[in-house]
C-alpha positions, 0 to 999 in steps of 0.5 A: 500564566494565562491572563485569566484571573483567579476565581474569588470565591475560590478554597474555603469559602467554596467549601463551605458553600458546598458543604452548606448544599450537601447539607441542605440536599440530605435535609430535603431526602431525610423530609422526603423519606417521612410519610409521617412529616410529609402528611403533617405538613400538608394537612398544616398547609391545608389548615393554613391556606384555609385560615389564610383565605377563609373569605374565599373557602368559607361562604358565610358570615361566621356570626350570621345566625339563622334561627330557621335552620337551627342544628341542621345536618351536613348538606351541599348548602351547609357542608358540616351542618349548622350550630344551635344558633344556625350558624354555617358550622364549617365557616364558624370552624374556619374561622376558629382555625384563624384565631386558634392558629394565630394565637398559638404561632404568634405567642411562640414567636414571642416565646421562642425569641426571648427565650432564644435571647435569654438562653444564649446570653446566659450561656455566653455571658455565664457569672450573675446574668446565667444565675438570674436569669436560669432561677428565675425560669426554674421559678417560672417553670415551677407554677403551671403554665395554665395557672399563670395566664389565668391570673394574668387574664384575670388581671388585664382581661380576656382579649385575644392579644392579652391571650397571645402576650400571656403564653407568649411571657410564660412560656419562654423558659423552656426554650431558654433552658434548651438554648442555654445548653447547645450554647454551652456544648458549643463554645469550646469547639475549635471555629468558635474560640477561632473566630474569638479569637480573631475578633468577631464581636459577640453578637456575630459570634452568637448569631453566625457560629454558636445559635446555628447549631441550636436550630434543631432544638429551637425547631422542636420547641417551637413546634411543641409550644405551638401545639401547648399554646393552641391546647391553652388557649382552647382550654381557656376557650371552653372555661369561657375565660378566652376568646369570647362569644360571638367570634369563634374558636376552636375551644368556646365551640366545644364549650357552646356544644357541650350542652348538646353533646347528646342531641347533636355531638357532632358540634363537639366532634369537629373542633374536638377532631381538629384540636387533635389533629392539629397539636399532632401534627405539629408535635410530629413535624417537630419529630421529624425535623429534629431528625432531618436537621440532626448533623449526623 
């Protein structure tokens, strides 16, 4: 004996956090390897960073309007132009990104957790609560989503926060369907019926052994309903049933600009460009780390 004492953290546990950081390092080659991921996750964070210090990036104020200089080009004063009303159009477009972005992050955050809930407590709980809860997705998930939040809109109005909670309530069955599946293909395996075995009460169960396992999935639908959310409200937008005049979004510009599609087409082209770019974007980082988080 040499009086040292024994390291703690020692066999398993040791393990483990090794095979955790194995994991991690090939996560971070497979991300590093994709061009694709890697542009798509720049030009998010550039769309973020904007959003996040519109003040600083954006000089105008996105409602100030200028009738003397109505529909002007790009210039050093004005870097994309000005709108029909004289608005700074690259301010009213920074600004359309935040309550674009907002809207489609914040209503898969709502999607993703109750369909996450629901998706495993079906799987888990299995009997009445799986047949409920499964059909009442599958009749969700038969009436169009863009139909559900225009009655729900219809009935509680077009503000910003009945949009975010009308995606965000109708948009969670596929997510739950997705979950309820990885938690099916994971509970017979061996460490799971173990720490049953051993008493791990459900909620640790869930969180610490089964829904870890779904987070390649859970990754790729959010990065997919976030594009679906951003199209919606864009839609909603430009039916003038969305975020409503004189605050600006991505889809009430293009409304705004499609009765000057041939005198200035640039108003449709930048928030048109930026739609397009952006629901790529996320569809591809999704891809992309599905494959990372892939465990083979």
């Amino acid at each position: 004996m040499d009086g040292k004492p024994e390291d703690q953290r020692g066999g398993p546990v040791a393990s483990a956090e090794q095979s955790d950081e194995r994991r991690f390092r090939r996560f971070l080659r497979r991300i590093g390897r994709s061009k694709l991921a890697l542009v798509s996750a720049v030009f998010l964070l550039l769309v973020g960073g904007s959003v996040l210090f519109a003040p600083v990036v954006a000089r105008y104020d996105p409602e100030e309007i200028d009738l003397a200089n109505r529909l002007r080009g790009p210039s050093l004063s004005h870097w994309l132009g000005t709108d029909e009303s004289g608005r700074d159009y690259f301010t009213r477009l920074v600004y359309g990104a935040r309550v674009s972005l907002m809207v489609g992050t914040v209503a898969m955050a709502i999607a993703v957790g109750l369909g996450t809930l629901g998706g495993a407590l079906a799987a888990y709980v299995g009997g009445w609560m799986d047949a409920v809860l499964m059909r009442v997705a599958d009749g969700m998930l038969a009436i169009p989503l863009f139909f559900f939040v225009l009655i729900a809109l219809a009935v509680f109005g077009p503000a910003t926060a009945n949009i975010v909670l009308a995606i965000g309530l109708t948009s969670w069955m596929a997510v739950a369907r997705v979950v309820r599946g990885d938690v099916l293909r994971t509970l017979p395996l061996e460490y799971v019926t173990a720490a049953s075995a051993l008493g791990a009460p459900m909620p640790r169960l869930l969180f610490r052994h089964i829904l870890p396992q779904a987070v390649p999935s859970i990754v790729v639908a959010t990065t997919l309903g976030v594009a679906q959310a951003i199209l919606v409200e864009s839609a909603l937008s430009y039916l003038g049933l969305g975020v409503q005049p004189p605050q600006a979004s991505w889809g009430n510009m293009l409304s705004n600009a499609q009765s000057l599609i041939f005198k200035a087409p640039q108003l449709a082209f930048y928030p048109g460009m930026m739609i397009l770019l952006t629901v790529l974007a996320f569809n591809s980082l999704g891809d992309v780390l599905r494959d990372a988080l892939s465990p083979v």
